[in-house]
Structure formats: C-alpha cells, structure tokens
Backbone as CSV, one residue per row, in Angstrom:
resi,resn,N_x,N_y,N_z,CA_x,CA_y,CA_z,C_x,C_y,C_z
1,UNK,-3.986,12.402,-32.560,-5.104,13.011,-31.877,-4.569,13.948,-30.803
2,UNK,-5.283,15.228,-30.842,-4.236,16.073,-29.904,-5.562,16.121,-28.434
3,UNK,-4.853,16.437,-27.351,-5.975,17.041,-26.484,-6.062,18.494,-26.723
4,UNK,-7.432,18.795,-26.304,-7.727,19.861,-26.197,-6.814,20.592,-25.021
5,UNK,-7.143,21.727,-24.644,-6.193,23.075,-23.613,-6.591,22.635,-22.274
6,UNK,-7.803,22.056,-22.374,-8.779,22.333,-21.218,-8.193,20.644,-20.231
7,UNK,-8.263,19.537,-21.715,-8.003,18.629,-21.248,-6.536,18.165,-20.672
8,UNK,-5.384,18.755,-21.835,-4.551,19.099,-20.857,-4.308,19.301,-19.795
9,UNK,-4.827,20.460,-19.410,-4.733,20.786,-18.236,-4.926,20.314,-16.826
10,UNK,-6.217,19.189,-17.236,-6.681,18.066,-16.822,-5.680,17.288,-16.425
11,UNK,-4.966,16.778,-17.085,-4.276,15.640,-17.163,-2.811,15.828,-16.646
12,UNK,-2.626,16.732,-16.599,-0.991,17.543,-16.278,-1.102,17.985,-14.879
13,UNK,-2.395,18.497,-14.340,-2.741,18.136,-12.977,-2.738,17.304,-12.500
14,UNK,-3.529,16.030,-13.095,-3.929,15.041,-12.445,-2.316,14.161,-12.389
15,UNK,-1.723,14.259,-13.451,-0.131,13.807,-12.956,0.409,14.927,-11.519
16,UNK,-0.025,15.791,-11.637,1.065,16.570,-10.601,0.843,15.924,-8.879
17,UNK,-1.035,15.873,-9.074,-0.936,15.383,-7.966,-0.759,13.956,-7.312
18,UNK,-1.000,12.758,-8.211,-0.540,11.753,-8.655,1.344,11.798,-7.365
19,UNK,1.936,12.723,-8.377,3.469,12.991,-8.071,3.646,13.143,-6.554
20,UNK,2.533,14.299,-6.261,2.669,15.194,-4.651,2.084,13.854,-3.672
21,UNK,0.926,13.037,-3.843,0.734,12.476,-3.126,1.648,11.567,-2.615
22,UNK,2.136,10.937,-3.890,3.199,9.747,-3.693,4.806,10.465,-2.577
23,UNK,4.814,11.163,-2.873,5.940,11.988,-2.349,5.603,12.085,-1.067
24,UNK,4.561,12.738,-0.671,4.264,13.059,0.600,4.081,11.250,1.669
25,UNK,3.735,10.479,0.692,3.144,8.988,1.645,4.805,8.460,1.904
26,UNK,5.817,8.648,0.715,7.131,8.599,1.127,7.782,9.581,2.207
27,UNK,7.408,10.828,2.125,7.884,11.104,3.791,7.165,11.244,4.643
28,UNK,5.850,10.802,4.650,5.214,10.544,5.993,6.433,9.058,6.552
29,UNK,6.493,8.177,5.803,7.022,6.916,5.732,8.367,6.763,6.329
30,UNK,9.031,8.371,6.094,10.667,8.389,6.319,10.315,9.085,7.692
31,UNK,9.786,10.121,7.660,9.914,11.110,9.010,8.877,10.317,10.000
32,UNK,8.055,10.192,10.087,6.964,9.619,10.940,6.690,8.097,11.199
33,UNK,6.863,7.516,10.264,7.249,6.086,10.529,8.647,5.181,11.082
34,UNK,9.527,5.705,10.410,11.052,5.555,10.655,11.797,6.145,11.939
35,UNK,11.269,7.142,11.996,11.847,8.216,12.992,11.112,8.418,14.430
36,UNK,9.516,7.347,14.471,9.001,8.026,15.527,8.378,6.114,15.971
37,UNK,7.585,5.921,14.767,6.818,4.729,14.997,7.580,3.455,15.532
38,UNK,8.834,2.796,14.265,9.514,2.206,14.636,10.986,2.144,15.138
39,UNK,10.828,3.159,15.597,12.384,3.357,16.146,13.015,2.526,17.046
40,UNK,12.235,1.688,18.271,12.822,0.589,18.891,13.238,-0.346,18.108
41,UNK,12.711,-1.136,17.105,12.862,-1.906,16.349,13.661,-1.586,15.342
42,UNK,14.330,-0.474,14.905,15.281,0.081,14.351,16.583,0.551,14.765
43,UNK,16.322,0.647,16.261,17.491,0.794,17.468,18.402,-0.601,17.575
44,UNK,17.692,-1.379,16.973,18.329,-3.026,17.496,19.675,-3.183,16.233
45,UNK,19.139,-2.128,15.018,20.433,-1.916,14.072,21.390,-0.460,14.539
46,UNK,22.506,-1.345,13.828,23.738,-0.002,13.959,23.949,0.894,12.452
47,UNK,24.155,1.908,12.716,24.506,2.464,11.476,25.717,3.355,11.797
48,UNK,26.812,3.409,11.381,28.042,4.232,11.374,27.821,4.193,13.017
49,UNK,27.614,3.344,14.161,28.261,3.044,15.184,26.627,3.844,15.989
50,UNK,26.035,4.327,15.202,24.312,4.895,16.015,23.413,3.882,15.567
51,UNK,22.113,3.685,16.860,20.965,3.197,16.436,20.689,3.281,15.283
52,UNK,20.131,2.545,14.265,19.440,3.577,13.007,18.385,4.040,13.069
53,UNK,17.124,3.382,14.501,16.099,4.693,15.061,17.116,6.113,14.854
54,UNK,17.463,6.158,15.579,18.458,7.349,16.353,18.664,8.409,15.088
55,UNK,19.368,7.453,13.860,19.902,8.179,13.126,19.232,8.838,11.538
56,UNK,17.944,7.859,11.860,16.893,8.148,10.918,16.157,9.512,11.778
57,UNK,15.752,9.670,12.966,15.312,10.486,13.510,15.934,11.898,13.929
58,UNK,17.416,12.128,13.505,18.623,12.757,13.576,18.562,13.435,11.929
59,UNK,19.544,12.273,11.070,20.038,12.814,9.684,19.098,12.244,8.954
60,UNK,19.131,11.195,8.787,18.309,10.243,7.686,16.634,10.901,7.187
61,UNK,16.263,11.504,7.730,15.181,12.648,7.345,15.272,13.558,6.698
62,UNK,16.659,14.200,7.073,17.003,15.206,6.188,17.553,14.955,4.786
63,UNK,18.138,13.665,4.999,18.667,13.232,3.562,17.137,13.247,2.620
64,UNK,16.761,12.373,3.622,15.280,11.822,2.693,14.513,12.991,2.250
65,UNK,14.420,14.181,2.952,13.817,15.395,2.291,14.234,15.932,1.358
66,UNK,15.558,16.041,1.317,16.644,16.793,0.458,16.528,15.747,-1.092
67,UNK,16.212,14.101,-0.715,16.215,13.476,-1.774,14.541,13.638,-2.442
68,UNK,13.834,13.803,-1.665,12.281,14.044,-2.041,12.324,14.989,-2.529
69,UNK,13.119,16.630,-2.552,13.250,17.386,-3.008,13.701,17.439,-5.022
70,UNK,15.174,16.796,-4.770,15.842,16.844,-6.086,14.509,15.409,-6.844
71,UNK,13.905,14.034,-6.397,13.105,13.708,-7.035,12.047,14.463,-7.744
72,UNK,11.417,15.588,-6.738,10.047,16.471,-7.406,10.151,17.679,-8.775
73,UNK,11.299,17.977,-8.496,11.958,19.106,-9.034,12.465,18.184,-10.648
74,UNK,13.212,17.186,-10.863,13.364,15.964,-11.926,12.039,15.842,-12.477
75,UNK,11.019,15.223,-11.330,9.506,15.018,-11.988,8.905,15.769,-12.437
76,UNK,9.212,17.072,-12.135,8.364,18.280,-12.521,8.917,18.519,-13.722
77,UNK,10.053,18.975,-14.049,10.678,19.546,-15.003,10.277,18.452,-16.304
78,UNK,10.402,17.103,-16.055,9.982,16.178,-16.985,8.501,16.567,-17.854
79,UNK,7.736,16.308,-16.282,5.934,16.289,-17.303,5.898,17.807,-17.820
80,UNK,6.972,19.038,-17.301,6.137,20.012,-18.018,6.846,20.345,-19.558
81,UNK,8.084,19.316,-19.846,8.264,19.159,-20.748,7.313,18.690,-21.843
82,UNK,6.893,17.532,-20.755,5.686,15.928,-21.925,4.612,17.364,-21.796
83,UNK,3.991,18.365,-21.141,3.116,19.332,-21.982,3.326,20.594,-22.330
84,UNK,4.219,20.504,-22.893,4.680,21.981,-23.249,4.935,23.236,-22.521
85,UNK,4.938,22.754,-21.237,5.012,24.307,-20.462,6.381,24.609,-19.660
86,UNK,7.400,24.107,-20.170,8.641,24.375,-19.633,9.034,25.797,-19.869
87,UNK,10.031,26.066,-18.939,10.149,27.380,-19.435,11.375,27.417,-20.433
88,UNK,12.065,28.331,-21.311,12.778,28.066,-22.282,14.203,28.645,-21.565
C-alpha cells in the first residue's frame, strides 16, 4: 500500500518535527538546566579538576550542541532517505 504525495508529506513532517522537538527539550536540558538551574548541585562534582556546574556551563554545552548537531544532520539524512527525497 503506497501513501499518497500529500500524505507523505504529512508524515515526513510530522517525523521532522517529532526530531526538532526532541532535540531542542535535550538542549534546553544541557544549556539551561545543567549550566544555569543546577549548577550548585553539580559544583559538588569534579570534572578534569573543574566543578562540573562550571564546566557544563563553560565546554560541556558546546560539546552538547556540536553533538545535537552531527545527531540532526544523521536523523535527517536517514528519514529523507525512508521518503525518497535525498539528494543523489
């Protein structure tokens, strides 16, 4: 049973944003939670000799973006494979 163009389209959205939301609640989670909310309680650990408040609010954000990045870019390239719209 194939979908229709329309429904596709439907559905290849509704994954994309599916994807974007989840992504975004993961770095609200890394940058804003980690880095701002609990940072006392994250200060009480060491990481390479820094708070890990400190160092989540420093590097550990940037990793986490850079890794949210290469995840979306993987996810993307995947579903527009599963609907045909990759580029060749």
């Amino acid at each position: 049973m194939s979908l229709s163009k329309e429904d596709a389209a439907r559905a290849y959205w509704k994954e994309n944003l599916r994807l974007m939301m989840t992504l975004l609640v993961v770095w609200f989670v890394v940058s804003f939670c980690a880095g701002i909310l609990f940072v006392d309680v994250l200060n009480q650990i060491q990481f390479f000799g820094f708070p890990l408040g400190f160092w989540f609010a420093q590097q550990g954000a940037i990793y986490g973006f850079l890794l949210l990045i290469l995840v979306y870019v993987l996810k993307m390239n995947k579903l527009d494979r599963k609907y045909d719209l990759h580029e060749e």
